[in-house]
N, C-alpha and C positions, 0 to 999 in steps of 0.2 A: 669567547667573549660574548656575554650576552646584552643585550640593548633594552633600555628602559621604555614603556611604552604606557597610554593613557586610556582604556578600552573604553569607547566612546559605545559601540550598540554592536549586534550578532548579525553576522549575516546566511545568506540563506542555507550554507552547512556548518550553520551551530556555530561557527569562529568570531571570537573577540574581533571588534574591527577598531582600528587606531592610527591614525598618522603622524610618521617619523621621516622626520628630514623631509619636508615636501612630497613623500609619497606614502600609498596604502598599504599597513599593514595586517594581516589574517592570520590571527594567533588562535590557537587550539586549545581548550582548556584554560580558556578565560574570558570572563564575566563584566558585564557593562560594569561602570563606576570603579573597575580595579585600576592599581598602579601595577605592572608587572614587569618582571626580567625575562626575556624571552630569547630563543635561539633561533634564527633563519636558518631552513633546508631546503631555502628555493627564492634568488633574485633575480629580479624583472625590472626595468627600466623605469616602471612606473608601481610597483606592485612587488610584496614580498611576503609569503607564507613563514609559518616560525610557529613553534610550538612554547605555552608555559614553561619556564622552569622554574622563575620562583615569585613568591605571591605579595611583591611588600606592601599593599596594603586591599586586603580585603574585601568583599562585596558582602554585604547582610542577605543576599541573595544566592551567596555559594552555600553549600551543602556537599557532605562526605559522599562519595561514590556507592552505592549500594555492594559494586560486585567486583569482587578482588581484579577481575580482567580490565576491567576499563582503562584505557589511556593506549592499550596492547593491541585488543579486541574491536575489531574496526565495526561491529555491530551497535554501538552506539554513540554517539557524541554528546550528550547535553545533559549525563548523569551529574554532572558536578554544579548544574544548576535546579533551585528550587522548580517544585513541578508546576505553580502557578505560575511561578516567572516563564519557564521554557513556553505556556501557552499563551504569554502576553508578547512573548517575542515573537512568535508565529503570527500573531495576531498584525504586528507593525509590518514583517517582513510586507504579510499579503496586502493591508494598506499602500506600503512603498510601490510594492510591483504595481497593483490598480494607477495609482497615479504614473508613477516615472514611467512604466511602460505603454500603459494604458491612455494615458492621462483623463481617466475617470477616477469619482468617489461615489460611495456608496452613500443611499441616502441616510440608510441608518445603518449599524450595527450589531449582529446577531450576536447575543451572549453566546462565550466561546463553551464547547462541550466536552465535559470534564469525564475523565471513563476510570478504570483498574491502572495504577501505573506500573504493576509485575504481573507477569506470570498471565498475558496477556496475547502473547500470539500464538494462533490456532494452527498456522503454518506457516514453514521456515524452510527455508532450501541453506544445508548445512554443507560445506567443502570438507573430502577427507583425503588424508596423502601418510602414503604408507613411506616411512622415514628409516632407510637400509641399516644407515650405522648404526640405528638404535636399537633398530628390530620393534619399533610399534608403530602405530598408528594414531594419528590427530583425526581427530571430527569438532569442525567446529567451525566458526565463523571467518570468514580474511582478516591476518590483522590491519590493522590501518596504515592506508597510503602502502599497502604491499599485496603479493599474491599468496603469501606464506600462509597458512591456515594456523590462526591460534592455538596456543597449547590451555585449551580450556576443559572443565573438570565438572563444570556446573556453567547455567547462565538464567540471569533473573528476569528477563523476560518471557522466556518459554517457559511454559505449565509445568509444577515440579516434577511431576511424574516422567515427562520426559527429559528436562535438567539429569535429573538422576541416571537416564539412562547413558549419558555420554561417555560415563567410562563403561559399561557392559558395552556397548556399542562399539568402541573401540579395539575390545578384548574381541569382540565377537569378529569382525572384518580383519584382525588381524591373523586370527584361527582357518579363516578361509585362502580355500586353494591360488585365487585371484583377484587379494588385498592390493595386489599393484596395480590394477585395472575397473577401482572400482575409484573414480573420480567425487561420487559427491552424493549425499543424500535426501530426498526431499520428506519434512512431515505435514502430515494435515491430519487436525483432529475434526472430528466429527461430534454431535452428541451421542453416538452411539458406539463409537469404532474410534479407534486411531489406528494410522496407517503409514507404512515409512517404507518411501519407493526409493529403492536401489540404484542408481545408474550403474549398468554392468556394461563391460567393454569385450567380454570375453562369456565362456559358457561354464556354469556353476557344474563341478561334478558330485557324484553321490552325496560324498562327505562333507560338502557342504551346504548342502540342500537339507541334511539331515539338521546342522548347524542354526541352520535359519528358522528350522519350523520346533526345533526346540525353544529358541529365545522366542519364539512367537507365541507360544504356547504358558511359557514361564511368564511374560507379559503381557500378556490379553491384548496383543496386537495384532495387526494383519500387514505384511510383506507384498509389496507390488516388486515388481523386476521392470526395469525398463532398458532395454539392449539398444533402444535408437533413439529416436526423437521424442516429444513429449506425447503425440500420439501411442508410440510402440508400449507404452504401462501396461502392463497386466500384473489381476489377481495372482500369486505366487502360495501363499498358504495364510491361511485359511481359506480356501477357495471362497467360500459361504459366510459373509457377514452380514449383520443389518446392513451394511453401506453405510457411506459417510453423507449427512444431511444436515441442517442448521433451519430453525425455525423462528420464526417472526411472531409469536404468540399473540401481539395486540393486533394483526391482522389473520392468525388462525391459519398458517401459512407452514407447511413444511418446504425444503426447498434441497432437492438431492444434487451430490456434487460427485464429479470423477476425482481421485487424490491430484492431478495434475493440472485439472482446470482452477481458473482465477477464479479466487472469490476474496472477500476482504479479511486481513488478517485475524483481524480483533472483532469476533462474533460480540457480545457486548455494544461495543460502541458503533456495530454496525445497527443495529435494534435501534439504537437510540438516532444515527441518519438518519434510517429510514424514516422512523416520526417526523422529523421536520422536513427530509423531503417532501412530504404529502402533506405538511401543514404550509407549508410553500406555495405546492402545485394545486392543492385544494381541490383536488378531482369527485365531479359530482354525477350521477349517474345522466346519459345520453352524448356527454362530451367525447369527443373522438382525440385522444391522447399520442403524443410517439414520444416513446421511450430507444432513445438510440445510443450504440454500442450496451445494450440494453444486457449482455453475458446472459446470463441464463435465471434470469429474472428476478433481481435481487430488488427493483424499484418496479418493471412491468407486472407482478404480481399484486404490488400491496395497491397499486394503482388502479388494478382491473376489479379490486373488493370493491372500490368503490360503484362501482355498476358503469361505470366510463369503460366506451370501448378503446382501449390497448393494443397500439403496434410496437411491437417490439422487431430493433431493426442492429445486426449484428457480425461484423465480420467474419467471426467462428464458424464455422458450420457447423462442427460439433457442440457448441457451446448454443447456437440456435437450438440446436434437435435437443438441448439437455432443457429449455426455457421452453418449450411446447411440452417436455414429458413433464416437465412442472407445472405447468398452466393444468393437464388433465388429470393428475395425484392431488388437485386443490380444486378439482370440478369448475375452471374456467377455463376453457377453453373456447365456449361461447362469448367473451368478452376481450378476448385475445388473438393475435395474429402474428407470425414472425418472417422476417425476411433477411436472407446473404444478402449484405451489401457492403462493397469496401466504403465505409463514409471517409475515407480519407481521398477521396477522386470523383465524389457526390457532384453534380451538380444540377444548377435552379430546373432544368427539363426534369432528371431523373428524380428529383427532391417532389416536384409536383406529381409526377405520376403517382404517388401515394396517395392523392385528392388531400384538401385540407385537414389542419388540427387544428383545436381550439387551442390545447397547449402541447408542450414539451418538456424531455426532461433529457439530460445532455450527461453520461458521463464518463469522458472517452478518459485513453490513457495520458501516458506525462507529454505525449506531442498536441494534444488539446483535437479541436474541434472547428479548425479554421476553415477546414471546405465546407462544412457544413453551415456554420453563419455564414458566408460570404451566397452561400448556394438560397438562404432565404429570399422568397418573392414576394408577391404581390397576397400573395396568401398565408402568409408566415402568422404563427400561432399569435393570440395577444400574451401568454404571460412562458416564461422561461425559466426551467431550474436549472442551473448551472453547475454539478459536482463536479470538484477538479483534484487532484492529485499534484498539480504543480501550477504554482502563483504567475510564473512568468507565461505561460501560456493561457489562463485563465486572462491574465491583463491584454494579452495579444485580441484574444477573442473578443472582449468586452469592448475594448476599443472598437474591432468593426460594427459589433451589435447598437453601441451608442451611438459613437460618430459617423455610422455609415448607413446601418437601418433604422437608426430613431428610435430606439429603446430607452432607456430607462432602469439605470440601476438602482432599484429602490433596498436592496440588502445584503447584506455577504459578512461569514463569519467564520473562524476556523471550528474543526472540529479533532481534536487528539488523540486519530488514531494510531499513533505510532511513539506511547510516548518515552523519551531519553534520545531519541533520535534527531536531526535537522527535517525530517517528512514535514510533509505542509498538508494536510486536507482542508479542502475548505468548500465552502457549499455561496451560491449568489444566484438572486432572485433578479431578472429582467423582465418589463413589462413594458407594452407597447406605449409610447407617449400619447396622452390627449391632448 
């Protein structure tokens, strides 16, 4: 029996939101201003999940799915919304969170940033599970709300040329000696290279060694093997490639990556951050800048052209030593400096030993950046750039920075890189009060 519902607005993972009978409901595959018929597969006292099933009337804002997987395919949510709407909705979420959790507003509004909405991510970590009664193998995404790996054939977010490979990829892991031991695999394109690291649980013999550097060869790919942790990656075949790199051309910037280290999905719309990061932070030459959780210098680079001296300060080690071999392939190394430090156990001593910045640029992962605002002193920069990954902990932070150090939210605004998904980017300017 399905229950009528009135979907009032989206919440932070993509779900119609609506209230039935005195409590909240989070409907899947539906759209603010619908009426729909919906199924619960999950009640709660106050609170009950339920998926669409049927549409009785409408939103001017739904639109057809692009890709036959959707609804199956737990890689996206918010395909059956228009792509302007999906970033107005981002846009309210992160308003909601600033206030309810924060209870800061921004003074203005940064027009939201609009990128590719297919064929758009440069790397994807993909589940594969070798399926006995069938005798094949799946490569492909979780489906939704499960561990099952989709039975998918193509996918319209990843670049065609690797869409196309999922079923060669399948044929090919199924041909090897230990299809059952091989859990998951990850891609990263490069401008130069594409490259697809293995997770192996076992040891590849002859014939399938020969296996790999075939398909490698027929694809103009290169095979990393990774037998342990995301450290243990190595080159497999073709030993010798350009490398995988992405470049910032308006800053004149190449920037080389390992296939395992983080970098941001969507090269594209990462170009276009970076611009408004440094029209944010405005960095002018003599200013002494920190760029913290800074990875391997995807904001300390474009920062350090400007003739400001840049510390770049990053949990990684590897991922420091990869933002220092980037600082001297871009001849700044003179303008640059990097440091291990966990910022998530920072404090106002260890924060000062660094001597003053005039500014900063912040952009940790989805646990945010709390020790680090709380850790600001008497010295703390006058202006802040803010990149976040997740609204509720941006609102966390913002709150101490406002209500606690005297800041000043004068901006913040999403930015779409993830788009059909519920991801939130967003980017917010704080400046010291006068």
């Amino acid at each position: 029996m399905f229950t009528e519902a009135v979907i009032e607005s989206l919440d932070q993972e993509g779900r119609g939101v609506a209230h039935v009978e005195g409590k909240a409901a989070f409907i899947e595959d539906a759209v603010p201003g619908e009426s729909v018929f919906y199924s619960a597969y999950r009640k709660e006292p106050k609170y009950e999940l339920g998926k669409a099933e049927r549409i009785r009337r409408s939103s001017p804002m739904r639109v057809a799915p692009r890709c036959s997987y959707f609804g199956t395919c737990g890689g996206c949510s918010m395909q059956h919304l228009d792509a302007k709407a999906q970033v107005a909705a981002k846009q309210r979420i992160l308003e909601d969170n600033l206030w309810h959790i924060g209870k800061v507003k921004a003074e203005m509004l940064l027009p939201a940033i609009y990128g590719p909405a297919w064929e758009y991510r440069q790397r994807a970590r993909l589940a594969v599970h070798y399926v006995a009664k069938k005798g094949a193998v799946l490569v492909g995404f979780h489906e939704k709300r499960s561990s099952f790996v989709a039975d998918m054939q193509s996918c319209e977010i990843l670049p065609r040329r690797i869409s196309e490979l999922l079923n060669p990829l399948r044929e090919l892991i199924n041909g090897l000696s230990l299809r059952e031991r091989i859990p998951q695999l990850e891609f990263a394109a490069g401008e130069a290279a594409d490259v697809l690291v293995l997770r192996i649980l076992d040891v590849l013999n002859n014939a399938d060694r020969k296996l790999l550097k075939t398909f490698a060869d027929l694809h103009r790919l290169q095979f990393y093997l990774q037998p342990g942790g995301r450290e243990s990656a190595y080159a497999f075949y073709p030993e010798r490639l350009p490398g995988l790199y992405y470049t910032l051309p308006e800053y004149n910037l190449t920037l080389a990556f390992h296939p395992t280290e983080y970098t941001q999905v969507n090269h594209a719309m990462n170009r276009v951050l970076v611009r408004r990061a440094m029209q944010l932070l405005d960095p002018v030459p003599g200013e002494k800048i920190a760029d913290l959780f800074c990875g391997l210098g995807n904001f300390t680079l474009p920062a350090a052209r400007s003739g400001a001296m840049v510390t770049g300060i990053e949990g990684d080690t590897e991922l420091v030593r990869r933002a220092a071999e980037n600082a001297a392939r871009n001849g700044l190394l003179e303008t640059t400096d990097f440091h291990v430090a966990n910022l998530f156990e920072v404090t106002e001593a260890s924060m000062a030993s660094y001597g003053r910045f005039d500014k900063m640029l912040l952009d940790p992962p989805r646990d945010g950046a709390v020790a680090v605002v709380k850790a600001l002193g008497d010295s703390a920069p006058s202006r802040i750039v803010y990149i976040s990954c997740n609204p509720a902990t941006l609102a966390r932070d913002a709150a101490v920075l406002v209500h606690v150090k005297s800041y000043q939210l004068k901006a913040a605004g999403v930015i779409n890189m993830f788009p059909h998904t519920s991801h939130i980017e967003s980017i917010a300017l704080f400046e010291e009060a006068k």
